[in-house]
RODO-2510 file (C-alpha; in nm, 4 decimals, decimal comma):
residues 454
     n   res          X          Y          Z
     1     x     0,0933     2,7331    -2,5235
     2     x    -0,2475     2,6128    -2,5628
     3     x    -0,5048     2,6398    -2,2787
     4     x    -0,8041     2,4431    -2,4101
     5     x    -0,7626     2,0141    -2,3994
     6     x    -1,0154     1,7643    -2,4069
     7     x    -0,9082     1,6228    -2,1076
     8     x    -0,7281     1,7788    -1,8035
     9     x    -0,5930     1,5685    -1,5348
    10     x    -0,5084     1,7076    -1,1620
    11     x    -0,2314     1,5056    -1,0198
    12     x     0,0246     1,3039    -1,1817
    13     x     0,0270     0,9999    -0,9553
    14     x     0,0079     0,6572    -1,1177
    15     x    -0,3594     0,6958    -1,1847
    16     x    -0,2965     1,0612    -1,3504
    17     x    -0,0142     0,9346    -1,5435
    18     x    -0,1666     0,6310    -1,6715
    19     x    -0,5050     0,8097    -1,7627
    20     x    -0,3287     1,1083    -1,9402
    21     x    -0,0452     0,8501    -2,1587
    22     x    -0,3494     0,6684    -2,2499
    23     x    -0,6181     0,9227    -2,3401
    24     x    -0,3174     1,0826    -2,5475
    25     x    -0,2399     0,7575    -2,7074
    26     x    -0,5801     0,7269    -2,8295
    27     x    -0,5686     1,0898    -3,0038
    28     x    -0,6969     1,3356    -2,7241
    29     x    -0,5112     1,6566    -2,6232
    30     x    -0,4274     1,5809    -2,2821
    31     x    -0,2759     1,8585    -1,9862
    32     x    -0,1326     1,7118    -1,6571
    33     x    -0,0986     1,9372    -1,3624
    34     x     0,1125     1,8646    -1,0629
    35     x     0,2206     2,0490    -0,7380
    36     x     0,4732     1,8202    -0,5723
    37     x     0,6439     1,5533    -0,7199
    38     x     0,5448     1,3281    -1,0606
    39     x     0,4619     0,9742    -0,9702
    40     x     0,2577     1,0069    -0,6792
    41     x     0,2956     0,8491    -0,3248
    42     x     0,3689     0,5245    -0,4314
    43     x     0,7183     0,6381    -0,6184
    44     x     0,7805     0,9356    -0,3659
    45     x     0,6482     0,8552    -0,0478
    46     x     0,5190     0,5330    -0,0721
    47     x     0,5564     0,1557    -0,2248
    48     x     0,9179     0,2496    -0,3623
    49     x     1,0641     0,3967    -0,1131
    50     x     0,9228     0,2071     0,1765
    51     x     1,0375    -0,1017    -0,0015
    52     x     1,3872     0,0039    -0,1043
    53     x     1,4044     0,0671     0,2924
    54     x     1,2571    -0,2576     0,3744
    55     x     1,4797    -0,4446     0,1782
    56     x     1,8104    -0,2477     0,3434
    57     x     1,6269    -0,3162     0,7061
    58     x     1,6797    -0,6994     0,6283
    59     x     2,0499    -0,7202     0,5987
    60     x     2,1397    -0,7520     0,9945
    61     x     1,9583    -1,0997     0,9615
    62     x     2,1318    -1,1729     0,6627
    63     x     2,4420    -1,1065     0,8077
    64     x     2,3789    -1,3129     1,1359
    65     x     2,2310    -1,6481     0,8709
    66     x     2,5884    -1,6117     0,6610
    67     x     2,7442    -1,7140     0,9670
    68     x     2,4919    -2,0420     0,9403
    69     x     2,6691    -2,0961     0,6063
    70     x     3,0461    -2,0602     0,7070
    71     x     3,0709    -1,7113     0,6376
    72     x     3,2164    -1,4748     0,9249
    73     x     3,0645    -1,1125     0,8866
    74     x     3,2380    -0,9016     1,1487
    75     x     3,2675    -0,5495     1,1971
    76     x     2,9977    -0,4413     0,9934
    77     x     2,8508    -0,0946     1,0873
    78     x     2,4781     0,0576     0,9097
    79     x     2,5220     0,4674     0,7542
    80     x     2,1728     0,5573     0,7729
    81     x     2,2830     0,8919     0,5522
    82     x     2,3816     0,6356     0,2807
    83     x     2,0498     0,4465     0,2495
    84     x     1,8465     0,7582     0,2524
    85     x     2,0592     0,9705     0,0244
    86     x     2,0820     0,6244    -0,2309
    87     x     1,6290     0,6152    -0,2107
    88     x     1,6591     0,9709    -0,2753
    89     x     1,8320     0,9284    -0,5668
    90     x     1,6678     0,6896    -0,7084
    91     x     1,3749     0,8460    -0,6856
    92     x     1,5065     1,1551    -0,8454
    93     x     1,5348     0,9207    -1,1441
    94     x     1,1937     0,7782    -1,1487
    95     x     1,0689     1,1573    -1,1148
    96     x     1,2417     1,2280    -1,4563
    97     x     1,1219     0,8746    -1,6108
    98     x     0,7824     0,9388    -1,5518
    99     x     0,8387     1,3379    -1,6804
   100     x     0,9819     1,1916    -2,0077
   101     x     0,6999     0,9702    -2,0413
   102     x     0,4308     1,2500    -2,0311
   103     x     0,6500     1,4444    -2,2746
   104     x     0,6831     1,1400    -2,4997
   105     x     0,3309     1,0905    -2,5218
   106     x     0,2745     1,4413    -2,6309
   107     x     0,0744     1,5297    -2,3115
   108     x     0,1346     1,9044    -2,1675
   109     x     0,2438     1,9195    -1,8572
   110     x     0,2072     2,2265    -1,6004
   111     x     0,3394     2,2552    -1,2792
   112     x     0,1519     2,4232    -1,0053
   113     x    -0,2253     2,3782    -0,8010
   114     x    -0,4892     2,2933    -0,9834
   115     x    -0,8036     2,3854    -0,8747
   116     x    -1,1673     2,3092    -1,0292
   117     x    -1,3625     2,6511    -1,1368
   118     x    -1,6667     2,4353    -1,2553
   119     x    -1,7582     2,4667    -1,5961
   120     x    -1,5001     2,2762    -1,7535
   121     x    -1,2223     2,4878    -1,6527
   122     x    -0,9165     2,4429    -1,4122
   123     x    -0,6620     2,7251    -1,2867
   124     x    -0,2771     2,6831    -1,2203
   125     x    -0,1450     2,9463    -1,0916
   126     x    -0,2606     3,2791    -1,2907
   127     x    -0,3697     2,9647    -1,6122
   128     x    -0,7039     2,9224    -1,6863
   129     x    -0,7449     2,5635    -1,8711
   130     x    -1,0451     2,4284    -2,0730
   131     x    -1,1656     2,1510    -2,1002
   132     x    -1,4549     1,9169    -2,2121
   133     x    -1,3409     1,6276    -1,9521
   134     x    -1,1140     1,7030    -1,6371
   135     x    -1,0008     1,4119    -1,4135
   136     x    -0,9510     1,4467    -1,0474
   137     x    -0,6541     1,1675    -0,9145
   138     x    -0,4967     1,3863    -0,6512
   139     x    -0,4711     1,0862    -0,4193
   140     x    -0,4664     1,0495    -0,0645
   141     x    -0,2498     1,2437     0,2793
   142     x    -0,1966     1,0891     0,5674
   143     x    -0,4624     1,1813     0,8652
   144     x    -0,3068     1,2410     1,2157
   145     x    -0,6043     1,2850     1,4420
   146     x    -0,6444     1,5897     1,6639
   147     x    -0,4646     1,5360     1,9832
   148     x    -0,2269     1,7115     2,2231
   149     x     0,0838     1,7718     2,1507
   150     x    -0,0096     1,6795     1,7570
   151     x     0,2741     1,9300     1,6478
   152     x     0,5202     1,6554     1,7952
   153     x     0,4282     1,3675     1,6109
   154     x     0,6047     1,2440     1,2319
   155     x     0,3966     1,1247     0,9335
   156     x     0,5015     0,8282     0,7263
   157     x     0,6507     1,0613     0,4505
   158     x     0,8761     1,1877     0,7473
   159     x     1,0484     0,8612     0,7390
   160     x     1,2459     0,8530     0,4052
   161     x     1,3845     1,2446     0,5001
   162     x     1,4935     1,1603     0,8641
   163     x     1,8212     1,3694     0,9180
   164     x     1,9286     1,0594     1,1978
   165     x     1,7764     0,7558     1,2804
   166     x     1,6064     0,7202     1,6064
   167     x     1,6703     0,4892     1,8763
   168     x     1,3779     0,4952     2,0060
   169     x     1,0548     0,4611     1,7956
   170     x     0,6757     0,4557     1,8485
   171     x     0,4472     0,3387     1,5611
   172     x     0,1036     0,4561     1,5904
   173     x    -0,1566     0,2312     1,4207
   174     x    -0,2774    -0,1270     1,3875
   175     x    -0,3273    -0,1216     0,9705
   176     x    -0,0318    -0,2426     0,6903
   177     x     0,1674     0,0702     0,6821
   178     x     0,1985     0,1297     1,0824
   179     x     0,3003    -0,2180     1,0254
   180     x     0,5331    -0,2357     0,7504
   181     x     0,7102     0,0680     0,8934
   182     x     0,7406    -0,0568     1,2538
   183     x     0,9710    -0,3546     1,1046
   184     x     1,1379    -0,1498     0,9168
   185     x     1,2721     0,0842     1,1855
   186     x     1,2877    -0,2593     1,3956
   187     x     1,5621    -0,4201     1,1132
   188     x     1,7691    -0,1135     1,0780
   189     x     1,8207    -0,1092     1,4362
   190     x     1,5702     0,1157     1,6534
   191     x     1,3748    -0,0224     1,9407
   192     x     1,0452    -0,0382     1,8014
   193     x     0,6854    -0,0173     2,0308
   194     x     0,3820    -0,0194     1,8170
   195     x     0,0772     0,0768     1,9165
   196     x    -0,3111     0,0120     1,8134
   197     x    -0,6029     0,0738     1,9742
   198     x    -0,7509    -0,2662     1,8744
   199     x    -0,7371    -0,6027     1,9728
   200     x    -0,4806    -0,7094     1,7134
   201     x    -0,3490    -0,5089     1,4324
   202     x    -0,4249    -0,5540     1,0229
   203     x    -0,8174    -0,5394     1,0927
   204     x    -0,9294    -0,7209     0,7460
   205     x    -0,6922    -0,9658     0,6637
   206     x    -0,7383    -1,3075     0,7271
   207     x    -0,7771    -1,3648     1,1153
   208     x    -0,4807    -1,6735     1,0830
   209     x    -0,2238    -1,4417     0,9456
   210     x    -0,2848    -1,1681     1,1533
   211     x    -0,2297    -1,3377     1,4546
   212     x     0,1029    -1,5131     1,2794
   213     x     0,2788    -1,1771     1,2017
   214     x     0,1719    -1,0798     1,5700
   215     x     0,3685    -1,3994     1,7265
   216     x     0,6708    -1,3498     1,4643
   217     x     0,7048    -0,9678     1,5394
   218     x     0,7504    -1,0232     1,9091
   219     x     0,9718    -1,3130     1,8620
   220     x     1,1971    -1,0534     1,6591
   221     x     1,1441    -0,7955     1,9485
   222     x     0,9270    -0,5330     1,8624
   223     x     0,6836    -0,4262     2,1455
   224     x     0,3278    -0,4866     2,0311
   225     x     0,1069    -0,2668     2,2609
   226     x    -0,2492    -0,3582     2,1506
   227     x    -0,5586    -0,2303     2,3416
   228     x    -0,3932     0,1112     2,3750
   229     x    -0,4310     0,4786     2,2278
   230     x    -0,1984     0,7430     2,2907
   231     x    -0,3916     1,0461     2,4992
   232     x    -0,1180     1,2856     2,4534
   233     x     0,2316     1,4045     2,3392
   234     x     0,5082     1,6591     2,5650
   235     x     0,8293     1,7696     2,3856
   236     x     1,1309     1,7684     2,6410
   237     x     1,4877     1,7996     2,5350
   238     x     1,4432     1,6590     2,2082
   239     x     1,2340     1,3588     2,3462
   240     x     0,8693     1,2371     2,3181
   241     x     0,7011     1,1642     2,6160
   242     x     0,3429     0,9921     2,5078
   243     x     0,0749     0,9230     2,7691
   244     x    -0,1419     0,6654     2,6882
   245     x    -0,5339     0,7113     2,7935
   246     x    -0,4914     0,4413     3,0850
   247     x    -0,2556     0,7253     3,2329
   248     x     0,0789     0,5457     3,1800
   249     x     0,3685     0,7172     3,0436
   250     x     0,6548     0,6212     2,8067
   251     x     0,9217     0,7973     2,6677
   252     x     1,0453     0,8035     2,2475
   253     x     1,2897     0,9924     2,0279
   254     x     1,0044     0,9941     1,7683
   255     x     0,6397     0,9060     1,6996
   256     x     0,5453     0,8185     1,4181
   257     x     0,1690     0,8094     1,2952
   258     x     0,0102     0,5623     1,0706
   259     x    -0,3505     0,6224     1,1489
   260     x    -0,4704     0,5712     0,7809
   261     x    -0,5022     0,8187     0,4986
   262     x    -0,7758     1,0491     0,3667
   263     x    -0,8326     1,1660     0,0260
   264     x    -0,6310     1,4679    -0,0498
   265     x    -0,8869     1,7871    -0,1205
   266     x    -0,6740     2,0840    -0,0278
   267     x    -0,8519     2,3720    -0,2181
   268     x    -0,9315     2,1331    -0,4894
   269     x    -1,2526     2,2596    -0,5756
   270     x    -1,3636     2,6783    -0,5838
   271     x    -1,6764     2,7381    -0,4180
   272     x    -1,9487     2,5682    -0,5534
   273     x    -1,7649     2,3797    -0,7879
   274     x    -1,6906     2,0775    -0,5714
   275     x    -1,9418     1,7360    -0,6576
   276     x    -2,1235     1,5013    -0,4256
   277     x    -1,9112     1,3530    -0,1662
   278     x    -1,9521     1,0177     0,0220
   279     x    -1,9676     1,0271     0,4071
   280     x    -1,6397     0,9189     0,4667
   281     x    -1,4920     1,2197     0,2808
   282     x    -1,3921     1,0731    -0,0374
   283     x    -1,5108     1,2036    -0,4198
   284     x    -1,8557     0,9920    -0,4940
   285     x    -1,8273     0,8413    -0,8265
   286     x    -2,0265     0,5820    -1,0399
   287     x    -1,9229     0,3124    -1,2095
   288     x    -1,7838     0,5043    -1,4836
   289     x    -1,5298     0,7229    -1,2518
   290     x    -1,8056     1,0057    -1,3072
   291     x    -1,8652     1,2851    -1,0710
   292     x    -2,2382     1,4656    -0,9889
   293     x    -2,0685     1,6857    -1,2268
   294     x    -2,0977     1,6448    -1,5884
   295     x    -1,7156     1,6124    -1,7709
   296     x    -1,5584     1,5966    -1,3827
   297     x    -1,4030     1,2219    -1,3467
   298     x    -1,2492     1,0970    -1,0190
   299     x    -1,0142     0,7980    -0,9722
   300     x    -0,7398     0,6785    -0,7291
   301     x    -0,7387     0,6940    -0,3640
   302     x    -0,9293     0,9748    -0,4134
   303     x    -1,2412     0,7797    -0,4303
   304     x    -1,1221     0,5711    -0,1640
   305     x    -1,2200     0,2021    -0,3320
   306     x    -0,9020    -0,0023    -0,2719
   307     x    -0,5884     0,2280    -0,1870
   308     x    -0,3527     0,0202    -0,4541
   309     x    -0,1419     0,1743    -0,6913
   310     x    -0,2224    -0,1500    -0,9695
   311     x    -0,5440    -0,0269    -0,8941
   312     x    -0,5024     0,3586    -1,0177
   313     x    -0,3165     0,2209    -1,2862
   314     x    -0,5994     0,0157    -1,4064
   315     x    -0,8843     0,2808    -1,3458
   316     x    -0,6944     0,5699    -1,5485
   317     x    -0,6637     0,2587    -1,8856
   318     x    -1,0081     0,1886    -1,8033
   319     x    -1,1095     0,5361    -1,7939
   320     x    -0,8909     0,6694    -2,1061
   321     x    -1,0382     0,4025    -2,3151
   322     x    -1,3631     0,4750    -2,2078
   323     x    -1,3667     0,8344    -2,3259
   324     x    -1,1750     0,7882    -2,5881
   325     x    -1,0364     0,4842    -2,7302
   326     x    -1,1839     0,3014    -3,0483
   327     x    -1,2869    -0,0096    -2,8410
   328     x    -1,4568     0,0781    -2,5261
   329     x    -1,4412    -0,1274    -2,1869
   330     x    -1,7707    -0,4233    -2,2098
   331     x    -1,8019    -0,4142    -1,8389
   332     x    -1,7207    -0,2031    -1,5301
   333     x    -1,3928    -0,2020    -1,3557
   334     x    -1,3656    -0,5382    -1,1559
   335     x    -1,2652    -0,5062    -0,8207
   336     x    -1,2685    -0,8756    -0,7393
   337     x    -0,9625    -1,1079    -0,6620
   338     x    -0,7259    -0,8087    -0,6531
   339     x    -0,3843    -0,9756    -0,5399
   340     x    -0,2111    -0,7181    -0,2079
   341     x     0,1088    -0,7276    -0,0555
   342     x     0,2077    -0,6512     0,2908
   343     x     0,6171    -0,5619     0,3083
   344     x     0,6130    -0,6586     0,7052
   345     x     0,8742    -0,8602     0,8601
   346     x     0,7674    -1,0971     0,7709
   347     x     0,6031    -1,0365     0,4248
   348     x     0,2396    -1,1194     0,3726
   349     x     0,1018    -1,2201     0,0032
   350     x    -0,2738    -1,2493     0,0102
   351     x    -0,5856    -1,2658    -0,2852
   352     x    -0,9372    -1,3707    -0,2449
   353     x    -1,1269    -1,3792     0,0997
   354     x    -1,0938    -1,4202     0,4238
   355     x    -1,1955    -1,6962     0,5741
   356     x    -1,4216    -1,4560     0,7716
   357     x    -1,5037    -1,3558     0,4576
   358     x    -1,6076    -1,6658     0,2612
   359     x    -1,8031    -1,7839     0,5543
   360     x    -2,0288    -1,4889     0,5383
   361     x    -2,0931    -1,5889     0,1491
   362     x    -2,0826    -1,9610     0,1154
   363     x    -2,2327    -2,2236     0,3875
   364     x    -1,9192    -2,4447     0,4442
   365     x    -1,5700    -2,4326     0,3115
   366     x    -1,2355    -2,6298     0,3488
   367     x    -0,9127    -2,4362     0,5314
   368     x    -0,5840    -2,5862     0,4324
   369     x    -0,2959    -2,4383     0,6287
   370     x     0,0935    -2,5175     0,6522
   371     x     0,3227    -2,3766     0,9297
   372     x     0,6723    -2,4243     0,8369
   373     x     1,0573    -2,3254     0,8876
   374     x     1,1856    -2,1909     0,5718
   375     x     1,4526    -2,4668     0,4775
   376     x     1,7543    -2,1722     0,4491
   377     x     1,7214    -2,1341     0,8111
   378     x     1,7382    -2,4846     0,8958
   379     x     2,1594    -2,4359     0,9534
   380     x     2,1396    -2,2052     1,2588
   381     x     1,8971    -2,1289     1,5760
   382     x     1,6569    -1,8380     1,3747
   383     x     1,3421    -1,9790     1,3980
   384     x     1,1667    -1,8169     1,1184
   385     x     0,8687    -1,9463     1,0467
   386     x     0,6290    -1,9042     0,7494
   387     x     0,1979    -1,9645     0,7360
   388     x     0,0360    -2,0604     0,3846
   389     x    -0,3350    -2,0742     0,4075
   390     x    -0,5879    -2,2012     0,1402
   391     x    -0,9696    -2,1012     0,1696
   392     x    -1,1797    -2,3616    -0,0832
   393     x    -1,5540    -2,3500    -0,1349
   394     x    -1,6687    -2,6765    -0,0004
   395     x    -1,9825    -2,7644    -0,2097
   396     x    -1,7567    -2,5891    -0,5886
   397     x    -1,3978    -2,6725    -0,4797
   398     x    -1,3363    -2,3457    -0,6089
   399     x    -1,0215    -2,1293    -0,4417
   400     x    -1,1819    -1,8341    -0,2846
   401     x    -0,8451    -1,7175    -0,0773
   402     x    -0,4936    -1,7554    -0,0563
   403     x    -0,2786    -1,6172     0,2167
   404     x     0,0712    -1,6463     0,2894
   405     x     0,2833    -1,4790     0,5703
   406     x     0,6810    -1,5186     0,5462
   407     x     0,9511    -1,4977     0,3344
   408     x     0,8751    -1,4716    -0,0875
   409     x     0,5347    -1,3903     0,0216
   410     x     0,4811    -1,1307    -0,2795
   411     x     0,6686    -1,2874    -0,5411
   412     x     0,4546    -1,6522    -0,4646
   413     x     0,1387    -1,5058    -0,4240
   414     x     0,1316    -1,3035    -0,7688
   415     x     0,2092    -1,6047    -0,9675
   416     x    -0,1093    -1,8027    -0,7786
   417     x    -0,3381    -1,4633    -0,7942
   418     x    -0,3921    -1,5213    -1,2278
   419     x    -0,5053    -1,8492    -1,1206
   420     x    -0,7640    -1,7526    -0,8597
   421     x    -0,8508    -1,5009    -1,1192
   422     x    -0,9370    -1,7400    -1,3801
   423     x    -1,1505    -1,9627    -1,0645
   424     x    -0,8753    -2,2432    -1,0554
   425     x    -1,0224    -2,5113    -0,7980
   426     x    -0,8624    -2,6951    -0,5004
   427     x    -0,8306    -2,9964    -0,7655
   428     x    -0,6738    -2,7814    -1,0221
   429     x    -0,3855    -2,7012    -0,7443
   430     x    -0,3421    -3,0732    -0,6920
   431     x    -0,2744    -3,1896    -1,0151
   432     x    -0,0164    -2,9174    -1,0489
   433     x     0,3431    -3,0562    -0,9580
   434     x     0,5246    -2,8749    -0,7475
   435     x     0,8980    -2,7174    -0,7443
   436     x     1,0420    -2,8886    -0,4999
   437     x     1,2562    -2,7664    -0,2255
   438     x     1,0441    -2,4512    -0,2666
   439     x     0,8571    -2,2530     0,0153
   440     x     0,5836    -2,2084    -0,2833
   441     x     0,5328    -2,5753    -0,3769
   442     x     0,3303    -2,6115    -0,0169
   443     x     0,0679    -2,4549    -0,2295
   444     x     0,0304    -2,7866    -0,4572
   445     x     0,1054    -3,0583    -0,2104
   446     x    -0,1735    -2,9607     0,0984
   447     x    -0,3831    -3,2369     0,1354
   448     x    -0,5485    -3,2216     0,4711
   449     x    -0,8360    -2,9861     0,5087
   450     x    -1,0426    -2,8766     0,7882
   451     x    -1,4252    -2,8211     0,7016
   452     x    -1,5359    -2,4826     0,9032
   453     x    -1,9340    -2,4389     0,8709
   454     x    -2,0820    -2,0984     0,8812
***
């Protein structure tokens, strides 16, 4: 087997993958090294599994809405074992699709740590590799700060492994993974406390939202301790008992942190080999995903820009055809208007700014908003509730943000995000007709805006 490529890639997450499929497409000689598992968080760890569990943590309230319809549902009883086992399979299967793919596209894969010598070569295991690029898209770990009783606590990959499902669950963090997770666990049955040290969790989405999914997570019953940070953690007889920093005490079967991630740079780099960093910890990179390093690229939550797996995806195409496809890329990534989704209960869709964030940019704007009950729960007593939320540039019309926090979320706000892309303005959403009944055609028909000066 060959050891010298033109490009080497460390870490076959979606970034790797994508980077190393395309730079092969285009006619380079492409190695992939991996130490864990092939797709990255978001297949193993991540998107795909937390939302596979998300959508089996839903089922209790579609159980208890059938009866709304003149269905009777009784007896039913949850096998954690089954869901997990199911995920686990499944993403077995994605493993091999993204193997296949690599092999398909004539890219040479080897399993093991890689590790940058400098110089244009990388080592896996007892391998020395050559080559004239190498591209760093190792990703990011979770960070559990330094605390007593640290040894006690679970990470989020701990979740989707969990030999039995706790009863009793505290979620520490305030940002959309703490989140997401703490409904989760809340829908498949465990009593659920979450805790942030802020004010109010999801620090940098828009102010209206946040505050929604706060007042529809407590209506579910999920414990929202805000203003709070957990001092320390004592093991006794298989329980958690977590004092908080005001001195108060509470007791858990687990604890689960969700404290943010950090770029993943375990012996990545022999001495003297490693490139400038930025102060936050992450791999400093320019425009063109290069290093301080001539030939050493860096993409992915590894440079810490926007932790989205779309994102990786479209920084390894931008990259491969940048290096080596016939037509290069005219302009810089663009990291503007990126569409996100939150998989909380309930779901948040959001692209664009903030309000917050508009008013910082432009001197006046218009907020449209629309609080309704989602008309399939208009049979029973649930009062689910969902928020839609337009920010419009007051002296351009143009749609700077939309946010939307309930049911669909995701699905709705993808459609709308090519719009706001291509600058669509708040007349441009009027004339549109809407699909009526539909949660989505609120969009089109909001009429009534409030101006909000900077």
């Amino acid at each position: 087997m060959t050891t010298e490529f033109d490009l080497v890639v460390i870490g076959a997450g979606s970034g790797g993958v994508r980077a190393a499929r395309m730079a092969a497409s285009h006619g380079a000689n492409v190695a992939i090294i991996e130490e864990r598992f092939f797709g990255g968080t978001c297949v193993n760890v991540g998107c795909v599994p937390k939302k596979l569990f998300s959508y089996g943590s839903h089922f209790p309230q579609e159980f208890a809405l059938a009866e709304d319809y003149g269905y009777t549902v009784k007896g039913w009883d949850f096998d954690w074992p089954t869901l997990r086992d199911n995920k686990s399979r499944e993403i077995s299967r994605l493993n091999g699709i993204y193997q296949r793919i690599l092999n398909q596209a004539g890219v040479t894969i080897f399993e093991g740590h890689g590790q940058v010598l400098g110089g244009g070569k990388v080592s896996v295991g007892e391998t020395v590799l050559t080559a004239r690029h190498i591209l760093v898209a190792v990703g990011g770990k979770p960070f559990v700060p330094d605390l007593p009783g640290r040894e006690h606590v679970r990470i989020s990959d701990d979740l989707f492994y969990l030999d039995t499902l706790p009863k009793r669950v505290a979620v520490v963090g305030g940002g959309y993974i703490a989140t997401e997770f703490a409904g989760i666990l809340h829908g498949l049955g465990c009593q659920v406390t979450q805790v942030y040290r802020g004010d109010l969790f999801l620090r940098g989405f828009d102010q209206d939202i946040r505050e929604f999914i706060a007042e529809q997570m407590k209506e579910q019953g999920v414990t929202l301790k805000f203003n709070a940070d957990v001092a320390s953690i004592e093991a006794i007889n298989d329980e958690k008992h977590v004092t908080y920093q005001s001195g108060e005490q509470a007791v858990f079967d687990e604890v689960f942190y969700a404290t943010g991630r950090i770029p993943k740079l375990d012996d990545l780099f022999a001495e003297g080999a490693a490139p400038t960093m930025t102060e936050g910890g992450a791999i400093k990179v320019d425009d063109g995903f290069a290093t301080s390093i001539d030939g050493l690229y860096a993409l992915g939550d590894v440079i810490d820009r926007v932790q989205l797996t779309p994102v990786a995806l479209a920084e390894g195409m931008w990259l491969a055809a940048q290096l080596y496809g016939e037509h290069k890329p005219e302009a810089a990534m663009d990291y503007h208007n990126i569409a996100t989704a939150v998989f909380s209960h309930p779901n948040i869709g959001t692209v664009g700014l903030t309000q917050e964030q508009a008013l910082a940019r432009v001197p006046a704007v218009r907020v449209y908003k629309s609080a309704f009950r989602p008309m399939r729960y208009t049979l029973g007593d649930k009062q689910e509730r969902s928020l839609i939320k337009l920010i419009v540039d007051d002296a351009t019309d143009k749609v700077l943000g939309l946010h939307m926090a309930g049911e669909d979320s995701a699905e709705i706000t993808q459609g709308f995000a090519v719009a706001i892309k291509m600058g669509a303005t708040k007349a441009d959403f009027d004339a549109t007709v809407g699909i009526h009944p539909t949660a989505a055609e609120e969009l089109v028909t909001m009429r009534q805006g409030v101006l909000v000066q900077a």
